[in-house]
C-alpha positions in Angstrom: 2.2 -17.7 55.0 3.7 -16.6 58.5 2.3 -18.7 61.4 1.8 -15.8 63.7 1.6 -11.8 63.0 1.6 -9.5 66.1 0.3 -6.0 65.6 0.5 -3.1 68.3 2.1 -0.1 69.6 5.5 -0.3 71.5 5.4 1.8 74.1 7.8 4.2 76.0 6.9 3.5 79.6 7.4 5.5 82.5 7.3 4.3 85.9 7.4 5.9 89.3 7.9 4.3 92.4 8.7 5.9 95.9 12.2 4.4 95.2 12.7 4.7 91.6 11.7 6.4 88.0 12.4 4.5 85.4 11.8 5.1 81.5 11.6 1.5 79.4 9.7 0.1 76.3 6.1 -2.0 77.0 3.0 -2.7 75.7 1.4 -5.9 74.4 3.3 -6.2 71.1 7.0 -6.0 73.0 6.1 -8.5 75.6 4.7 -10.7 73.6 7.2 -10.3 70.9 10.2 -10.4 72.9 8.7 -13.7 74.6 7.6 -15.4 71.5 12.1 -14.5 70.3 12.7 -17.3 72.9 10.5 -20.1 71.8 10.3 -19.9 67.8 11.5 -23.0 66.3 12.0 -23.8 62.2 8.4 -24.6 61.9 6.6 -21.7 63.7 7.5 -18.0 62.0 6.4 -14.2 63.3 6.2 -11.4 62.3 5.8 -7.9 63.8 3.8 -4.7 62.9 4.3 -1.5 65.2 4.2 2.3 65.1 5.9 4.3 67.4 8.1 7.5 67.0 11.8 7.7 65.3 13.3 8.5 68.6 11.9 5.1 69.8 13.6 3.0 67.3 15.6 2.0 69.5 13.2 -0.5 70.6 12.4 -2.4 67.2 16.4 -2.4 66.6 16.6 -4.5 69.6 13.7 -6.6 68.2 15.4 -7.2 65.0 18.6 -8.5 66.7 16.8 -11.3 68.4 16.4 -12.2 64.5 13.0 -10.9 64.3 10.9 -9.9 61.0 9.5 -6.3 62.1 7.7 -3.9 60.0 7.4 -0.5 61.1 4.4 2.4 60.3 5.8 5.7 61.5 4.0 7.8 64.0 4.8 11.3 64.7 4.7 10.0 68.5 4.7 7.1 70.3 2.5 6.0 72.9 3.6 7.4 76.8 2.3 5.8 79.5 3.2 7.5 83.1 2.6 4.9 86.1 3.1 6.3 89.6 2.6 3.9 92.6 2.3 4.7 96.0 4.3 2.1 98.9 1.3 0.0 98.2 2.0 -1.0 94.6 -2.1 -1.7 93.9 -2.5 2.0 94.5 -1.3 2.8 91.0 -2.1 6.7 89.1 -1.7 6.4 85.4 -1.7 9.4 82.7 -1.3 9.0 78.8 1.0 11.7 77.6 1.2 10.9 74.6 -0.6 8.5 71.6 0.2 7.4 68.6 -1.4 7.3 65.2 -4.3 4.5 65.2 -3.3 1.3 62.7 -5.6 1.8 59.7 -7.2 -0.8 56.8 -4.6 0.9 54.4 -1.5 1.1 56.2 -2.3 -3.1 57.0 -3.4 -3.7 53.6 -0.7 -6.7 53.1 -1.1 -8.5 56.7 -1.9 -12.2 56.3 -1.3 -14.6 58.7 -2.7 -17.7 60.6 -2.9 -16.2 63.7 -3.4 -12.1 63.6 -3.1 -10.8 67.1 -4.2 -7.0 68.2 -2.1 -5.5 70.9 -4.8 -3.5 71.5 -3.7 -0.7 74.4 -6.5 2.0 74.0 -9.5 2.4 72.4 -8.3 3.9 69.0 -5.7 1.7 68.4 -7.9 -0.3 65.9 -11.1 0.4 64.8 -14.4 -1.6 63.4 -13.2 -0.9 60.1 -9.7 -2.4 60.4 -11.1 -5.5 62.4 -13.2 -6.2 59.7 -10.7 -6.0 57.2 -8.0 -8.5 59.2 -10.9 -10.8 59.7 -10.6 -12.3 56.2 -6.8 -12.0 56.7 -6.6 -14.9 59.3 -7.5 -16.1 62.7 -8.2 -12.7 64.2 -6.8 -12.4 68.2 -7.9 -9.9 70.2 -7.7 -8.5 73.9 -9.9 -6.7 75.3 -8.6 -4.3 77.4 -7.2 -1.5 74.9 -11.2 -0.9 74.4 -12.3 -1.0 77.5 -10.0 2.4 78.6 -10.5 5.8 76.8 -8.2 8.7 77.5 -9.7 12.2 78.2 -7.0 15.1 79.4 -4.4 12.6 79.9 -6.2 10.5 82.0 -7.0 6.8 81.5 -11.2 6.1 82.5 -12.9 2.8 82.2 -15.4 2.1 79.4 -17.8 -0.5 77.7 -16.8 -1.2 74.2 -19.5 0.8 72.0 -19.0 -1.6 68.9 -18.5 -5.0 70.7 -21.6 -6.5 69.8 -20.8 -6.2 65.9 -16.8 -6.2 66.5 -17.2 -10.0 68.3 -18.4 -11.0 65.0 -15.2 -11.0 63.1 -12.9 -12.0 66.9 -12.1 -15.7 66.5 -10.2 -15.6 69.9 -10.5 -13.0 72.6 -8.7 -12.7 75.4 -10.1 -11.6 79.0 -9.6 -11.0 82.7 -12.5 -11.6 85.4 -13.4 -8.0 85.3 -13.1 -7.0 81.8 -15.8 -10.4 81.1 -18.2 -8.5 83.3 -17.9 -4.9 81.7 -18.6 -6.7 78.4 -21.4 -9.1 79.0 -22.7 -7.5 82.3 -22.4 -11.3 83.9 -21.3 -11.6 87.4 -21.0 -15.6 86.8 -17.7 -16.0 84.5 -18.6 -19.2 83.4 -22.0 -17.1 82.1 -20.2 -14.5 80.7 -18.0 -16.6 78.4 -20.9 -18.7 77.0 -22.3 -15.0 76.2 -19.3 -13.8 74.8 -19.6 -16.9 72.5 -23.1 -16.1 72.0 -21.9 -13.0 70.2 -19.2 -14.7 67.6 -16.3 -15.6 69.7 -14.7 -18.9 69.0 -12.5 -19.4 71.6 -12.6 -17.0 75.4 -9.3 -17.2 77.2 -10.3 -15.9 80.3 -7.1 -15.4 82.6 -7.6 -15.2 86.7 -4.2 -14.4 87.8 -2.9 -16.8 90.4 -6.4 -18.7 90.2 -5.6 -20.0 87.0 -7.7 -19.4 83.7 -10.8 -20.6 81.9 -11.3 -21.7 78.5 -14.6 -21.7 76.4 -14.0 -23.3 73.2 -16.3 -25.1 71.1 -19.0 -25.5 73.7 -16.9 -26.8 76.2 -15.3 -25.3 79.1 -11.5 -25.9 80.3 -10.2 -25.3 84.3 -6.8 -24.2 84.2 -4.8 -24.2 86.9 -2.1 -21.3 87.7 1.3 -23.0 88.7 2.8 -21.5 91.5 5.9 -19.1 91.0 9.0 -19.7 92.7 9.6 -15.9 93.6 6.8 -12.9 92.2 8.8 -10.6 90.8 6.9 -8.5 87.6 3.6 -9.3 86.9 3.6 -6.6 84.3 2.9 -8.3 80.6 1.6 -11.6 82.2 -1.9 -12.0 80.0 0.2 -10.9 77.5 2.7 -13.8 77.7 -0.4 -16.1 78.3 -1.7 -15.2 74.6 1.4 -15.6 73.4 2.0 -19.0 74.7 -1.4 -20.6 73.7 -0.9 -19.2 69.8 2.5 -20.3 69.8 1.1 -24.2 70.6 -2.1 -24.2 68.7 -0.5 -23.0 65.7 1.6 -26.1 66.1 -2.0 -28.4 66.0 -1.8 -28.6 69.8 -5.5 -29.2 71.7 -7.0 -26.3 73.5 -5.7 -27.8 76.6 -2.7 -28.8 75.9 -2.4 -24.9 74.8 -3.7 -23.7 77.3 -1.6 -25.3 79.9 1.9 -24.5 78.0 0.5 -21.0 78.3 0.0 -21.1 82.0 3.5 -22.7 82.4 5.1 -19.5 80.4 3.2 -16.9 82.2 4.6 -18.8 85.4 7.9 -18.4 84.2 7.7 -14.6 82.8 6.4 -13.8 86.3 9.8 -14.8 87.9 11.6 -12.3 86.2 11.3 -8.6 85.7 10.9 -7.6 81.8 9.6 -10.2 79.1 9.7 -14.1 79.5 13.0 -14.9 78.3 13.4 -19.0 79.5 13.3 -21.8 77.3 10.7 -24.1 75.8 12.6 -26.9 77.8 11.9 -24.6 81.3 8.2 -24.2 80.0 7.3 -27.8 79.6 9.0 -28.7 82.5 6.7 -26.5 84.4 4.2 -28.4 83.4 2.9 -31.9 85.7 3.3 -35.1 83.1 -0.8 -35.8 83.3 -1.4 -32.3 82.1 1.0 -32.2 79.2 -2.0 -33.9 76.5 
């Protein structure tokens, strides 16, 4: 059985700066795929499911030369984000011009893995149906913020997840950020919110902070995770992405939620560094790492 199956959209990207416009693949399924190409060892194997458009192909051809199993579901388009930023680069305008075809129970009929991971990017991507289905398939990973933005006219809004309360039933691990915790549970207190989250079905909450580090709520227990300080901020773009990535890629190995959980913050440490994907080493990652820390 494969260790770890990704499944998600690649995305063509557009992004617009006062300085620059420049078209390049993204979404959760390329960052996490193209970091996971660095670390994969004899006993850890992956696997990747994506749709995207023929013209796009580009993207999974470069996937498959890092030596990378990739399955493909066509879509007559692929998924076109367009992100314009102001000077100040929080002041960001993003439009969808494009979507592909949701994943659906029959076109994922022969998915089984370990660890199945949903590179959720909008609402559609995946509905109830098909989480149910992948449930009984293997440990099902989710993050939340694909269902928590909606597009109408080309524009991306905020929104709760309608079908969270019976969707969290089947999620063995979800991942989510400080505000995505409070859309969900309505909890202003995160440590609240991820007890709630478990409350409704969740095993394990990775709940990632940026540069204040993350919190894990796994089997009744909670874990402080510290952020480790970048030597330069250059792309925070993909970042909870590579965090995911990380974690799975040591707990599928029999590592402790710590242990996991700091690798993880090591590698999104390292991705942050550089612009595009995390490409270092597992050598770089552990070193990253304080000795006392490394359980």
């Amino acid at each position: 059985m494969i260790d770890i199956c990704c499944i998600g959209h690649i995305t063509h990207d557009r992004v617009i700066t006062p300085h620059s416009d420049v078209h390049m693949p993204g979404g959760t399924s390329f960052y996490f795929t193209h970091g996971i190409s660095h670390l994969l060892q004899e006993n850890v194997s992956y696997k990747l499911i994506t749709s995207l458009a023929e013209e796009d192909m580009q993207a999974v051809r470069d996937i498959e030369a890092l030596g990378i199993s990739t399955e493909v579901i066509p879509s007559k388009h692929t998924v076109y984000f367009e992100n314009i930023y102001g000077e100040d680069v929080n002041n960001r305008r993003q439009r969808v011009l494009a979507k592909a075809d949701p994943f659906t129970v029959e076109s994922l009929q022969g998915v089984e893995a370990r660890y199945i991971v949903l590179g959720t990017l909008l609402a559609d991507d995946f509905s109830l149906d098909v989480i149910r289905h992948l449930s009984a398939r293997g440990t099902l990973v989710v993050d939340a913020q694909g269902y928590l933005r909606e597009v109408r006219d080309q524009k991306v809004y905020p929104v709760d997840w309608p079908d969270k309360l019976e969707a969290l039933k089947y999620v063995d691990i979800l991942k989510v950020n400080e505000h995505e915790v409070s859309v969900l549970t309505g909890e202003k207190d995160l440590y609240e919110g991820a007890r709630r989250l478990a409350e409704w079905g969740v095993r394990e909450v990775l709940l990632t902070l940026g540069s204040f580090g993350s919190i894990i709520y796994a089997d009744g227990k909670f874990y402080d995770i510290p952020a480790y300080e970048p030597v330069e901020l250059v792309d925070a773009t993909g970042c909870g992405d590579t965090y995911v990535m990380g974690y799975l890629f040591q707990r599928c190995q029999g590592a402790s939620v710590s242990a996991a959980a700091h690798f993880a913050a090591a590698v999104s440490t390292l991705k942050l560094e550089h612009a595009g994907p995390f490409c270092g080493t597992l050598e770089e990652v552990v070193s990253r790492i304080p000795e006392d820390q490394r359980d």
